[in-house]
C-alpha angles and dihedrals in degrees: 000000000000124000131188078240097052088047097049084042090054092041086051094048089054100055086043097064097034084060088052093048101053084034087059097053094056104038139058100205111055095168094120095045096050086058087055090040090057101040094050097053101050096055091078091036091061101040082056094055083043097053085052095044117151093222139007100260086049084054088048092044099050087048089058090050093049084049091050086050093060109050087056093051082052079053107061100027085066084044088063101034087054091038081054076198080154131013109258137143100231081167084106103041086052097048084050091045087052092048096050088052088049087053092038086049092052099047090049084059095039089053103042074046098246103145098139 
């Protein structure tokens, strides 16, 4: 199944490690950019799990865990962006990120059928 979530979430993975990948040719202490690493990936990979849940409330759930994820991919992207370690404009992973927990937010309600 594709989503326009799982698509964003994809879009957002592969920035993501393309940012790691130039980052970790120019640092030597990647700590930061492993957490993001970490965190960015596993939004889509929840939302996938979440797509193939075995209930409503596993859909619900995997959803919670993907919005946890990003907000801690917000996290340290503003992290690296106020640090200014490389030169990078996170302006638009952070715009994306913003727009996947707008989406996440929105499919928790619409699940837990809260769409007031």
């Amino acid at each position: 199944m594709k989503t326009l979530l799982l698509d964003k979430s994809l879009e957002f993975a592969t920035e993501i490690v393309l940012f790691y990948e130039m980052f970790s040719k120019t640092r030597k202490d990647t700590t930061i950019a492993k957490q993001l690493l970490r965190s960015a990936t596993s939004i889509g990979a929840n939302i996938n799990e979440a797509i193939y849940g075995n209930s409503k409330a596993d859909f619900i759930s995997k959803l919670h865990i993907a919005l946890k994820e990003t907000g801690e991919s917000i996290y340290w992207l503003t992290l690296l962006k106020r640090t200014k370690l490389t030169d990078y404009n996170f302006d638009n992973l952070l715009s994306l990120a913003e727009e996947i927990k707008r989406m996440l937010i929105a499919s928790i309600n619409t699940a837990k059928g809260n769409n007031k």
